[in-house]
C-alpha positions in Angstrom: 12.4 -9.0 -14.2 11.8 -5.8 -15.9 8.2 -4.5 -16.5 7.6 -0.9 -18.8 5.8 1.7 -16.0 3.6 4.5 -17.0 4.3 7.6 -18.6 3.4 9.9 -15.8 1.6 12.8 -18.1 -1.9 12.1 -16.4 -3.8 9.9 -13.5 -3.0 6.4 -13.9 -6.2 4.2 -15.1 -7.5 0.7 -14.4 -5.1 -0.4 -17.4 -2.3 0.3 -15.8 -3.5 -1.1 -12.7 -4.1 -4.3 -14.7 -0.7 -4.5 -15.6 1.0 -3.8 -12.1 -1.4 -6.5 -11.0 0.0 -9.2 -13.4 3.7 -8.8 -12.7 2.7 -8.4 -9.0 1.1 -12.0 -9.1 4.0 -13.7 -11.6 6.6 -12.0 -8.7 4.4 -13.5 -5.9 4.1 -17.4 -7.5 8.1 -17.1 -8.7 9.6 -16.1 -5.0 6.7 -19.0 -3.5 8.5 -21.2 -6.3 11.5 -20.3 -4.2 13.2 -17.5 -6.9 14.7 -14.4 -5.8 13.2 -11.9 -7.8 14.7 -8.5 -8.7 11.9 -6.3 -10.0 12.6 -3.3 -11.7 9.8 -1.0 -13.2 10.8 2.5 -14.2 8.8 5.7 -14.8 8.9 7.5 -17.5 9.2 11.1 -16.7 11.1 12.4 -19.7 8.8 12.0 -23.4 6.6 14.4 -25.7 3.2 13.7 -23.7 4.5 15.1 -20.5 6.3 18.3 -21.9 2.9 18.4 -23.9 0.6 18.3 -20.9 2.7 20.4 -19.1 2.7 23.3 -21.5 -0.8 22.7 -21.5 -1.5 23.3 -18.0 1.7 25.7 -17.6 3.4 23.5 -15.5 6.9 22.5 -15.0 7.2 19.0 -16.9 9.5 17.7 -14.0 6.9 18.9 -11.4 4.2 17.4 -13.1 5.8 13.8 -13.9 6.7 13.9 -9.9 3.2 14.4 -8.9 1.9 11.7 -11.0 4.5 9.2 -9.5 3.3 10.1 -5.9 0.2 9.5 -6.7 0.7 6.1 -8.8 3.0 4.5 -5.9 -0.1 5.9 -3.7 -2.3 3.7 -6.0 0.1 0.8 -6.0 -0.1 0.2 -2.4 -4.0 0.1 -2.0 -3.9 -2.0 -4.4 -1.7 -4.8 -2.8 1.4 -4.6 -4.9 4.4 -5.4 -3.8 7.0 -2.2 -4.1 9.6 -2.7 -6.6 13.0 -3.8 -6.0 14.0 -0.4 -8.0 12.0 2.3 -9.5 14.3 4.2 -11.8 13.5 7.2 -14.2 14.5 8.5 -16.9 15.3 11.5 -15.7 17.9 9.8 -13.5 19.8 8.0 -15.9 21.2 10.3 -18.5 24.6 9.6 -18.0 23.9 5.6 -18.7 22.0 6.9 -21.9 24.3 9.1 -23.3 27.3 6.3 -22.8 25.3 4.1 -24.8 24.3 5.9 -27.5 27.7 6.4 -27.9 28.6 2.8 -28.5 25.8 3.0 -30.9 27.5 5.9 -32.7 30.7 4.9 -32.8 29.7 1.2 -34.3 28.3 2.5 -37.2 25.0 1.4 -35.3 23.7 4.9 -35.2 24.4 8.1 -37.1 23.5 12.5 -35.5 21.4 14.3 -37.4 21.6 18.0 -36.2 21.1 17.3 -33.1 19.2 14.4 -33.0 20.5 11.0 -33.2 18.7 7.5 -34.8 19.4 4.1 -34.8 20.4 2.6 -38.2 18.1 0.0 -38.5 19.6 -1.7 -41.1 22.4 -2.6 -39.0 20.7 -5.4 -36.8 19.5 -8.1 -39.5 17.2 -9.5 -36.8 15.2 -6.2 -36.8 11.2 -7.5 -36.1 11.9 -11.0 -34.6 9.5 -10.0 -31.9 6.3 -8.4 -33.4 7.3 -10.9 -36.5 7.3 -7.7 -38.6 10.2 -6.9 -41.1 11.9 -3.5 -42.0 11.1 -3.4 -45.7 7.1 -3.7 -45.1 7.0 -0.8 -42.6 6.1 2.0 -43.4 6.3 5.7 -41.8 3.4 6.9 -40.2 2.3 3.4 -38.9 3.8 3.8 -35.2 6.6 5.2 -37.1 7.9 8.5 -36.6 7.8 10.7 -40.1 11.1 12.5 -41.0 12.6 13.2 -44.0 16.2 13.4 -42.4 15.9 9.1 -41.5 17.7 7.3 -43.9 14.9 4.6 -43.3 11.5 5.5 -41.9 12.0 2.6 -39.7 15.3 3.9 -37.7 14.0 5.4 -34.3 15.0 8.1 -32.6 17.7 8.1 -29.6 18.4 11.3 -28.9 16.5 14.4 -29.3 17.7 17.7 -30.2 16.3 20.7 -27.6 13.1 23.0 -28.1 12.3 26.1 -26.4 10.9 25.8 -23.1 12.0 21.8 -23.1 14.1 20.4 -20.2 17.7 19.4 -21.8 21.0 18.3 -21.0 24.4 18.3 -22.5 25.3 15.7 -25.0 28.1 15.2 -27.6 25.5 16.4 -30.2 24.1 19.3 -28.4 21.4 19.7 -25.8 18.6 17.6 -26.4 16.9 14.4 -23.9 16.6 10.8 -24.7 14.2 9.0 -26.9 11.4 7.2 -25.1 13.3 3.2 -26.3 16.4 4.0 -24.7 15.5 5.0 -21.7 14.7 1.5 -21.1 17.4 -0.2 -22.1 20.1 1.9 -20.6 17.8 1.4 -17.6 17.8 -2.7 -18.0 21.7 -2.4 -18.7 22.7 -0.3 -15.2 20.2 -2.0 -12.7 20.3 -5.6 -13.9 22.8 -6.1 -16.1 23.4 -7.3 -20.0 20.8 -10.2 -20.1 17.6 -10.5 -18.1 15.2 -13.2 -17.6 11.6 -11.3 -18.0 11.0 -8.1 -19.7 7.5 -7.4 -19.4 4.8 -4.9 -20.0 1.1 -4.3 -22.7 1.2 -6.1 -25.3 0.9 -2.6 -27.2 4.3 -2.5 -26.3 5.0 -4.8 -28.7 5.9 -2.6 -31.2 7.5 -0.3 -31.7 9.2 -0.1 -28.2 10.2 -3.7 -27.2 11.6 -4.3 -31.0 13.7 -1.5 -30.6 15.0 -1.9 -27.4 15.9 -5.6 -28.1 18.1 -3.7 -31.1 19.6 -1.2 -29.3 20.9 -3.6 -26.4 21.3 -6.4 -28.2 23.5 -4.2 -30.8 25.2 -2.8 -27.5 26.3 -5.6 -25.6 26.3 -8.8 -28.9 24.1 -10.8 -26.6 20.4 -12.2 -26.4 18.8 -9.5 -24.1 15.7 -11.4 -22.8 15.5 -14.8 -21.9 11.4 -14.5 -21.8 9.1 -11.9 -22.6 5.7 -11.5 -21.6 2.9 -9.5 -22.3 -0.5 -8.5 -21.0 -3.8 -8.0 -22.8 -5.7 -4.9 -22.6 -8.0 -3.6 -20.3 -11.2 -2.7 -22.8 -14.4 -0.6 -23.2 -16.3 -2.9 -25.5 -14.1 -3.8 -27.9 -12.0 -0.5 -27.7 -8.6 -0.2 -25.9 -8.9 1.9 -22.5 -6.7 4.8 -23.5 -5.7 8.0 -22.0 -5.2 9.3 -26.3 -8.9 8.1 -26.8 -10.7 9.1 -23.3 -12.3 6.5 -22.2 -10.6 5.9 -19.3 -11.4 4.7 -16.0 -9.0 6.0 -13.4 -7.6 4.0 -10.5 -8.5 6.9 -8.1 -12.1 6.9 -9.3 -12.2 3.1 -8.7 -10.9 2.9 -5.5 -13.2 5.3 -4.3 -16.0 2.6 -5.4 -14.6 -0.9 -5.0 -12.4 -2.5 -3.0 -8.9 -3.1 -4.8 -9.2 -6.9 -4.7 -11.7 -6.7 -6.8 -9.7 -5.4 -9.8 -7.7 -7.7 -8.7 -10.0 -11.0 -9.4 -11.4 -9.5 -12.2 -8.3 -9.2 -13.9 -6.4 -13.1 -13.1 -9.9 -14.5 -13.7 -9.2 -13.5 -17.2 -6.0 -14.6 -17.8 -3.0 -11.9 -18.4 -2.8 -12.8 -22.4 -6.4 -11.8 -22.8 -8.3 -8.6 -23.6 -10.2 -7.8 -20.5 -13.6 -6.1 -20.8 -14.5 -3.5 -18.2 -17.6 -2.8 -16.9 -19.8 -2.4 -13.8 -21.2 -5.6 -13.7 -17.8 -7.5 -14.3 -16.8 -5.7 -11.6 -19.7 -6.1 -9.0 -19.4 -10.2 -9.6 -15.8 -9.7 -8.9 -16.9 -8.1 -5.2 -19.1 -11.5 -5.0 -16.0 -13.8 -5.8 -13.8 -11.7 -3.0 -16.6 -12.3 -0.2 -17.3 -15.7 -1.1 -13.1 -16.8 -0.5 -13.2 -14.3 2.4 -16.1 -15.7 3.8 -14.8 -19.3 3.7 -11.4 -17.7 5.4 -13.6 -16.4 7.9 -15.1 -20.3 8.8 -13.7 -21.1 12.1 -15.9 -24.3 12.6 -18.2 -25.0 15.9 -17.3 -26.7 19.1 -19.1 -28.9 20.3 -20.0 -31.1 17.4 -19.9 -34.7 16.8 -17.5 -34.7 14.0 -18.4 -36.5 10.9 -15.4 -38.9 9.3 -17.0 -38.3 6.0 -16.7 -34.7 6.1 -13.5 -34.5 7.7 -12.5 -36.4 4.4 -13.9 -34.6 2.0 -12.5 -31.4 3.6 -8.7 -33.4 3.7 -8.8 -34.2 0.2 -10.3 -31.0 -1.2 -7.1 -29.2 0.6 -4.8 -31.4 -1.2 -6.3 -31.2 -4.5 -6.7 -27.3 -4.3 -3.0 -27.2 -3.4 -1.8 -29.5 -5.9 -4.2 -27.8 -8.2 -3.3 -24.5 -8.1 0.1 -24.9 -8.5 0.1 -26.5 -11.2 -2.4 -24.1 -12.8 0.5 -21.6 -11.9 3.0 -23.3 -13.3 1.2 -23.7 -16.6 1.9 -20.5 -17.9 0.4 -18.6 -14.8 -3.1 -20.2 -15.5 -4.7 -17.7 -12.4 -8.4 -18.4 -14.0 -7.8 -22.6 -13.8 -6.4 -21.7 -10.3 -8.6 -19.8 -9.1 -11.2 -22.3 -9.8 -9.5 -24.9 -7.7 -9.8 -21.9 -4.8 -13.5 -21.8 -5.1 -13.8 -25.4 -4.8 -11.6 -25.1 -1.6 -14.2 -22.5 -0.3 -17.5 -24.8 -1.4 -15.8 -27.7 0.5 -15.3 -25.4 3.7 -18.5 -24.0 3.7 -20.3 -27.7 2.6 -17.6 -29.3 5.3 -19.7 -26.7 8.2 -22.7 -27.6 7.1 -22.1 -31.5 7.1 -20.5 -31.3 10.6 -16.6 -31.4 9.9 -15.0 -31.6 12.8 -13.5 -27.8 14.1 -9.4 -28.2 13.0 -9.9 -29.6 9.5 -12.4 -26.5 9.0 -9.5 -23.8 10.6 -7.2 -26.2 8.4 -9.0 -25.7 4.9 -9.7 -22.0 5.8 -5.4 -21.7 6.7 -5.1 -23.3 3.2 -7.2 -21.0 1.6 -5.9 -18.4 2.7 -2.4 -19.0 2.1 -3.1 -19.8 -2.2 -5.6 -16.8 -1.9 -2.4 -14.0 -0.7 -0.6 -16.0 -2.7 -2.2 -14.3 -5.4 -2.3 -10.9 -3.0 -5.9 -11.3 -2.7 -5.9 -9.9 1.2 -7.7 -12.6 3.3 -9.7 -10.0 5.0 -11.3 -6.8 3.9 -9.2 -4.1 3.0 -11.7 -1.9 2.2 -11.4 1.8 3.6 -13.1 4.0 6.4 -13.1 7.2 7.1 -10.6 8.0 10.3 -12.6 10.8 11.4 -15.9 8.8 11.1 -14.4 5.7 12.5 -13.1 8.0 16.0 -15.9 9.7 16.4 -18.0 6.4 16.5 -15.7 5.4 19.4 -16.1 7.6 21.1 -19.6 8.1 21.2 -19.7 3.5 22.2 -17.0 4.0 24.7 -18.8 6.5 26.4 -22.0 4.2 26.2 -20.2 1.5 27.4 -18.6 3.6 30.2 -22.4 4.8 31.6 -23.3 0.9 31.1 -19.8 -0.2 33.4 -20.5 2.7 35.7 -23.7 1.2 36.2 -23.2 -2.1 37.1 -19.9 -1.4 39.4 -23.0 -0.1 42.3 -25.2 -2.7 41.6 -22.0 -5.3 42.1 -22.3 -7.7 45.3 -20.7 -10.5 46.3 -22.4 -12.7 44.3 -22.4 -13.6 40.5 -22.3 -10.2 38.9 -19.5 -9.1 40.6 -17.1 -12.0 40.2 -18.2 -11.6 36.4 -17.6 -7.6 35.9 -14.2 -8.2 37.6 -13.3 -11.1 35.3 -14.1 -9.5 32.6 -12.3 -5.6 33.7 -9.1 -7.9 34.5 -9.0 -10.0 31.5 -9.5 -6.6 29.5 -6.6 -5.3 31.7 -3.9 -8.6 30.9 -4.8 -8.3 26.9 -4.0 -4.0 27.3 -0.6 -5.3 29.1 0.5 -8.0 26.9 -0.8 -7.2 23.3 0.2 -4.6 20.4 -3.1 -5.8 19.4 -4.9 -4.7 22.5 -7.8 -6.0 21.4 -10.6 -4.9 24.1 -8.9 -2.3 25.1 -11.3 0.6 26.0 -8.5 3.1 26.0 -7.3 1.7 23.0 -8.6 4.6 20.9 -7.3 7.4 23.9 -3.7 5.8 22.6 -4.2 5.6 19.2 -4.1 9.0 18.7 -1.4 10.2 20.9 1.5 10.7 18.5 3.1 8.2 20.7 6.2 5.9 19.7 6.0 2.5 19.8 7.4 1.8 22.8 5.7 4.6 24.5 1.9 2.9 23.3 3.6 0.1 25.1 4.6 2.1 28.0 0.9 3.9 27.9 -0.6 0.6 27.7 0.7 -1.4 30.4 0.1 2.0 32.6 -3.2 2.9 32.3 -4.1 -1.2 32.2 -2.6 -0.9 35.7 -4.8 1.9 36.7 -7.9 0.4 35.1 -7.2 -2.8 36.7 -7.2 -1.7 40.4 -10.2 1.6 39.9 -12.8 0.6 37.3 -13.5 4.4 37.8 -10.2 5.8 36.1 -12.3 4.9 32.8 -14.9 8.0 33.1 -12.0 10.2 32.6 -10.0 8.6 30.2 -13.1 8.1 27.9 -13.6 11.9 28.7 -10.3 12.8 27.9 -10.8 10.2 24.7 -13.9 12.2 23.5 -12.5 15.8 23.7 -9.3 14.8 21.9 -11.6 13.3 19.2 -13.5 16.8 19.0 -10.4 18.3 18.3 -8.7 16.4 15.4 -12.1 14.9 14.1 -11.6 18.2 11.4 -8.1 17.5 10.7 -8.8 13.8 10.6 -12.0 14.2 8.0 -11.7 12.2 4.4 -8.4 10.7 5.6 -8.9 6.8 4.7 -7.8 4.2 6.1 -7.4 0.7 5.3 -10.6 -1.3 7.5 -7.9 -3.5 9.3 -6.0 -0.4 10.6 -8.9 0.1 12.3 -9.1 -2.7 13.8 -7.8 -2.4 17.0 -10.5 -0.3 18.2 -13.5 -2.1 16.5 -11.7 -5.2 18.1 -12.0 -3.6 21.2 -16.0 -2.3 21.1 -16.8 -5.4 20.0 -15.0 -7.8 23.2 -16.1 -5.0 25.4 -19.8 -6.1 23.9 -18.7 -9.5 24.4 -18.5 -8.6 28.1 -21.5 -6.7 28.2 -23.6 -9.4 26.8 -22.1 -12.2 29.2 -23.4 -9.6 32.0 -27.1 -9.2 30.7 -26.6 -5.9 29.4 -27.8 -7.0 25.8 -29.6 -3.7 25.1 -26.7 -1.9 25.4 -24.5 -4.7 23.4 -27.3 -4.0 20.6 -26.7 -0.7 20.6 -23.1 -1.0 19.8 -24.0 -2.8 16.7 -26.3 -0.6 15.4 -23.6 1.9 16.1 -21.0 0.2 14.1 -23.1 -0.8 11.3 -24.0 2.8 10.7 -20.4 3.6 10.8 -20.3 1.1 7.9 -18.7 -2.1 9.9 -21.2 -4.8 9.7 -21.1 -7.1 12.6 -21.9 -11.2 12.4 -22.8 -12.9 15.5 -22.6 -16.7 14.6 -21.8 -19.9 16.4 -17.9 -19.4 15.5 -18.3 -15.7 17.6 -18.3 -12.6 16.7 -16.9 -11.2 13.3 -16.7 -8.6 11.8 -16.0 -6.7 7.9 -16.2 -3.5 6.3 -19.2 -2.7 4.3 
């Protein structure tokens, strides 16, 4: 599968993200189908635009394309995409170009023109079977380059001669760089071969691009060059294209620093990926809603305890079935995500109805495994993946650890022989086996102590297991850990400040501060456990205490 990337002359926007968010879902379904997909989606860091906007800022165009892919495979990953099998650019390929244009040449397919070189398009008498346009009604100047030199306005450029201050290399014609059509096709020829199944991309792509690169290759090799091609709708402000050339763009980094990226993400497959897609707030702030409402079903963990109801435990069986055999078959209908989605929902009412009406605790943790399974199916994350601050989320811990320190400290004096004693100790050696045994180390006080140690793996290990030891046999070692914890948070809090992270990288330590509430609540200590919460939620981590335990999400 090929897919068309951006042209890196400016920050990606929310259209592009739409697209990457398509092919990232088709990917998904085809390898759960049991296909091993090769993705390839290339960058174009070679075209007028860039040399355009780097003249404009005095930049060098290479430096600037470079920046701009940093920054869009920075984007990719917050939003959920998978990487690429190969990311190849333009830039990269100009031996692969050059050989095939030529082919071209010598075939009679293309003719030089000082300097520059076009494809004849009156060779290829299947010129428009895409876009269903023909030669003779085009016209130049309609997404048709003007130039008297042509001998057709339709024949397209594959070569282009050198300007002052441009980057070049050496070709048979003279310095010059490759045309923006067959970049992609030399591109498709080296990394997957003659004939590919999916060539992908906008459906602005249409024409004049995808026509001509099915000419060029298919003139090049003499066989069909896609087996399927598929094309997204736009991404629209009322009914105008979102467009860097008309300014009315959204950009992805401006998103994310507002929404969560699963929420582009629902917006745009509860559309479908044929469709024009309006943009705006409010489509975007139901999206949020439709993310919490799965997530919050994933989250159902049922109740002990309760006298299960046959009924519901039915209901619950048969909505798991139906959403399964639902959504794939939505999926395999063209990748139908809005039909599919809906059967998601249902899954989710039926959870959430199934708690209510007394379901008995494994077919709840069964529909919620269900759901979320079809829900990263279509790399929906199951859990928040919204983003906190590092320094924020440090300094919080620190100040709760050292809270729940003065708490511990407390109660170790007060300890007798009795009930409180045999419960502290429980608790400070079950805190002490999950430290020894888990990556996790979920409860861990010192958790947070390690987390910022520039340790390697196996030394956090090592750490772990060491100062679980200590803690185990002197409940006192904590004070100077947490001390120790606190200082070093003083230090890098500066250096740490505005660096995000995802919300379930933290959550080792809000896994911890929340079991070591856990603790303090099964001792009496529920001022303190309040405290914590307060804590956390004004470090923007809401806390849920409900008869399944204690959660927790981003806010």
């Amino acid at each position: 599968m090929y897919v068309c990337g951006p042209t890196v002359y400016s920050k990606a926007h929310v259209g592009h993200a739409m697209s990457a968010v398509v092919f990232d879902v088709i990917r998904r379904y085809l390898e759960h189908r049991g296909h091993t997909v090769t993705h390839v989606m290339n960058y174009t860091d070679v075209e007028d635009k860039i040399l355009l906007r780097a003249r404009e800022l005095g930049v060098d165009p290479r430096q600037l394309a470079e920046g701009y892919i940093q920054e869009y495979d920075t984007h990719l990953r917050e939003l959920h995409v998978l990487p690429a099998s190969r990311t190849p650019r333009a830039s990269q390929e100009i031996p692969s170009i050059l050989e095939m244009i030529q082919k071209l040449v010598d075939r009679g397919a293309a003719y030089p023109v000082d300097g520059d070189v076009y494809f004849r398009v009156a060779t290829d008498p299947e010129y428009g079977k895409l876009s269903g346009r023909k030669p003779e009604e085009m016209r130049a100047g309609a997404r048709i380059e003007v130039d008297e030199r042509k001998e057709n306005p339709a024949d397209f450029a594959l070569w282009k001669a050198a300007k002052p201050g441009e980057p070049s290399w050496p070709s048979p014609w003279g310095p010059g760089r490759p045309g923006w059509h067959i970049e992609c096709s030399a591109m498709i020829l080296r990394h997957l071969g003659e004939q590919i199944d999916i060539h992908g991309g906008g459906n602005d792509l249409i024409f004049p691009h995808h026509e001509n690169e099915i000419a060029q290759s298919e003139t090049y090799t003499g066989k069909p060059f896609a087996r399927f091609w598929i094309h997204n709708g736009m991404l629209q402000f009322s009914d105008e294209k979102m467009s860097k050339s008309l300014g009315n763009v959204v950009t992805v980094e401006d998103f994310l620093q507002r929404h969560e990226g699963d929420a582009l993400r629902l917006l745009v497959l509860n559309s479908g990926y044929r469709k024009p897609l309006t943009f705006s707030e409010e489509a975007v702030a139901q999206a949020e809603a439709g993310v919490e409402r799965l997530r919050s079903a994933i989250r159902a963990k049922g109740r002990d305890g309760v006298v299960a109801s046959l009924e519901a435990d039915g209901e619950i069986s048969r909505a798991v079935m139906g959403a399964r055999r639902g959504f794939e078959g939505a999926m395999d209908d063209d990748f139908n995500t809005p039909t599919a989605l809906r059967h998601l929902f249902g899954l989710a009412r039926a959870i959430q109805k199934g708690q209510e009406g007394g379901a008995a605790k494994p077919s709840i943790q069964e529909g919620a495994k269900t759901l979320r399974e079809l829900v990263e199916l279509l790399g929906i994350r199951g859990e928040s993946a919204k983003q906190l601050d590092v320094g924020e989320v440090l300094e919080t811990t620190a100040a709760l650890l050292t809270l729940i320190e003065k708490t511990w400290q407390n109660l170790v004096p007060q300890a007798n022989e009795g009930a409180l004693k045999k419960g502290l100790e429980a608790e400070l050696d079950r805190v002490a086996r999950s430290a020894a045994n888990s990556t996790n180390a979920a409860g861990v006080l010192l958790m947070g102590f390690v987390a910022i140690s520039n340790l390697t793996e196996a030394e956090f290990q090592e750490e772990l297991k060491r100062e679980a030891g200590s803690f185990r046999s002197n409940p006192h070692v904590l004070r100077g850990a947490i001390q120790e914890f606190a200082r070093r948070v003083g230090e890098t809090k500066g250096q740490l400040k505005n660096r995000r992270i995802d919300a379930d990288e933290a959550g080792p330590l809000i896994d911890g501060l929340l079991q070591a509430r856990g603790a303090l609540r099964k001792l009496g200590e529920f001022e303190t456990a309040d405290e914590i919460r307060r804590e956390l939620e004004r470090g923007n981590i809401l806390v849920e205490d409900g008869v399944d335990g204690t959660q927790w999400r981003a806010s």
